[in-house]
Structure formats: C-alpha cells, structure tokens
C-alpha positions in Angstrom: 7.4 19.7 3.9 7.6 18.5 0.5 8.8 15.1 0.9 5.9 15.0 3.5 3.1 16.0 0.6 4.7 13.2 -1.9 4.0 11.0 0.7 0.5 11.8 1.8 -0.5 12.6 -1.9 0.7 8.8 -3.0 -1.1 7.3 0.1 -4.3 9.4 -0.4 -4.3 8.0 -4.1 -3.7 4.6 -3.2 -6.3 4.6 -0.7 -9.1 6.4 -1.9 -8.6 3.9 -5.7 -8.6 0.5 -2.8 -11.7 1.9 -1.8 -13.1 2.0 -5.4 -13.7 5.6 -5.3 -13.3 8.3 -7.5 -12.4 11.9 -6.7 -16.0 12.7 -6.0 -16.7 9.9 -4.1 -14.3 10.6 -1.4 -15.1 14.9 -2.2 -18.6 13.6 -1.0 -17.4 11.9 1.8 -14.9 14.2 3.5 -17.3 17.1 2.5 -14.5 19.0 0.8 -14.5 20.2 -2.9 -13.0 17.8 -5.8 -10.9 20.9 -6.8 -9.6 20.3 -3.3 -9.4 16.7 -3.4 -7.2 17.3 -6.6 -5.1 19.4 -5.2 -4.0 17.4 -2.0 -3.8 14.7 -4.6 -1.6 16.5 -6.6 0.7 17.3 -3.7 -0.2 21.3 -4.4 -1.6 21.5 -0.8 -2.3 19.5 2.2 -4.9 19.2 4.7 -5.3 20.2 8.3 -4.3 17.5 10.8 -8.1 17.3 11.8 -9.1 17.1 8.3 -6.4 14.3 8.1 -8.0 12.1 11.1 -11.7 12.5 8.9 -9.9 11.0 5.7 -8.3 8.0 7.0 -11.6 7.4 9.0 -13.6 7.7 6.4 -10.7 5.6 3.9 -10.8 2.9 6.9 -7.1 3.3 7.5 -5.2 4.9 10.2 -3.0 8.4 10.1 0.0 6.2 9.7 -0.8 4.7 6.7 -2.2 7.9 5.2 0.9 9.9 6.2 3.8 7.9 6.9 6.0 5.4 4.4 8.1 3.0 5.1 11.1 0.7 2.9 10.8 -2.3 1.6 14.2 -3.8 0.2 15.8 -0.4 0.7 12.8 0.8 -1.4 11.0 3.4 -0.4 6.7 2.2 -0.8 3.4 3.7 0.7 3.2 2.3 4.2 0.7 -1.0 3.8 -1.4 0.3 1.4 0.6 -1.7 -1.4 2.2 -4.4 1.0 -0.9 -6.0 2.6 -2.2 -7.1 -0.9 0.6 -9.1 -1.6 0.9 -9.9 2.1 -3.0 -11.4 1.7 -1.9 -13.1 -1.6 0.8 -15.2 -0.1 -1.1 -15.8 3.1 -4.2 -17.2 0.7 -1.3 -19.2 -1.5 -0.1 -21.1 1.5 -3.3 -22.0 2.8 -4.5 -23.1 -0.5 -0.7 -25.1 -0.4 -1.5 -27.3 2.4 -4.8 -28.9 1.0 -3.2 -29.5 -3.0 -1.8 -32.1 -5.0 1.9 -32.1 -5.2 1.4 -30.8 -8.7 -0.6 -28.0 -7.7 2.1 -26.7 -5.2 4.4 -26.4 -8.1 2.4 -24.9 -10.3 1.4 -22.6 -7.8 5.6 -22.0 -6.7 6.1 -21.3 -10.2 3.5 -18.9 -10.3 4.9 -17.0 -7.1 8.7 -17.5 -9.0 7.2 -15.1 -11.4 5.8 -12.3 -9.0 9.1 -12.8 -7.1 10.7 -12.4 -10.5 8.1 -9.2 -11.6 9.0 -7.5 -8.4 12.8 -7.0 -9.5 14.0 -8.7 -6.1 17.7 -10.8 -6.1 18.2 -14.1 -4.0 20.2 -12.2 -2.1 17.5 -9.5 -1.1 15.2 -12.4 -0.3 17.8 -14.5 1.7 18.7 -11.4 3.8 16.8 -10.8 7.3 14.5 -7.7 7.7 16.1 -4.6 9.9 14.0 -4.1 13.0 13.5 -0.7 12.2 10.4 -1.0 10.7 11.5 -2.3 7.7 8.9 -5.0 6.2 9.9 -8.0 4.5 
C-alpha cells in the first residue's frame, strides 16, 4: 500500500499545483480539512475510493491519472499529469514548424535539442520504439 500512497500523493500534488490551487483551494472544494489535504499529500493517509472519484472530478482528471503511474524511458513518472505538457509543447512546435522560415525551424530544432538534452535522454532511448504495454514515448 505504500507504493500505492507515493503514487497518489505525487499525482494529487501535481494536479491540484496544474490547477493553480493551493491546499485550501482544493480543501474548499472537496469539502475536506487542509490538515487532511496535507496529509493525503504527504502520503500519511489516503482517501476513500468515493472520496477519490470527488477529487479527480473536481481536479478535471480521471481516477487513472490520480492513482495510477506509468514509465517513461524505463522511468517511472506520474501518469499524464507531467507528459501532456510536453506532449502539447511539441504538438504546438510542429504546427508552428510548418508555417516558418527555414531559419525559424532551426532555431526552433535547437531549442527542442536542448529540452531533449535537459531531459537526460540518449540517442539511443530516442531511436528505440515504445513497448505496447503502456509505455509512453
């Protein structure tokens, strides 16, 4: 059951700070104390399946991604919650790609060199095809 309240406590964090809120935002939300918002945060305990369904409705996200993780690389990451940014940045990067200058596109491939680069990921991990067992590329 631990393993299972590091997850949900990094997921919880992650999606209540996407949201914008603090503690007491989502306390006021979920109708549960901050003291008990801390504590699920804190992985000291964890809330009642029920209670669980309420959170990731109110958080806009679904049990899965509040509960669940998945790896990335052989790297263990919050399910979504930290992929679709990136996902939406490279989406954004090739759209903007196919109306620019030729200049422009390698400015902009330098740029994603560098993220490539910040995210500590070999040629090799990037040349090598995803596992279909829910592993996200």
């Amino acid at each position: 059951m631990r393993e299972g309240a590091d997850i949900l406590k990094k997921n919880l964090i992650i999606a209540r700070k996407r949201k914008g809120w603090t503690q007491k935002d989502l306390s006021e939300n979920v109708g549960f104390s901050v003291d008990t918002i801390s504590r699920w945060e804190r992985g000291e305990r964890s809330p009642k399946l029920e209670d669980l369904k309420k959170i990731a409705r109110i958080l806009d996200i679904t049990l899965d991604e509040l509960t669940e993780e998945v790896k990335v690389y052989g790297r263990v990451t919050p399910i979504k919650l930290e992929i679709e940014p990136f996902a939406a940045v490279v989406g954004l990067a090739i759209e903007l790609a196919e109306n620019s200058t030729h200049e422009e596109r390698v400015r902009a491939a330098k740029m994603l060199r560098r993220a490539i680069n910040a995210l500590e990921l070999s040629e090799e991990d990037l040349s090598n095809e995803p596992k279909s067992d829910g592993v996200v590329a």
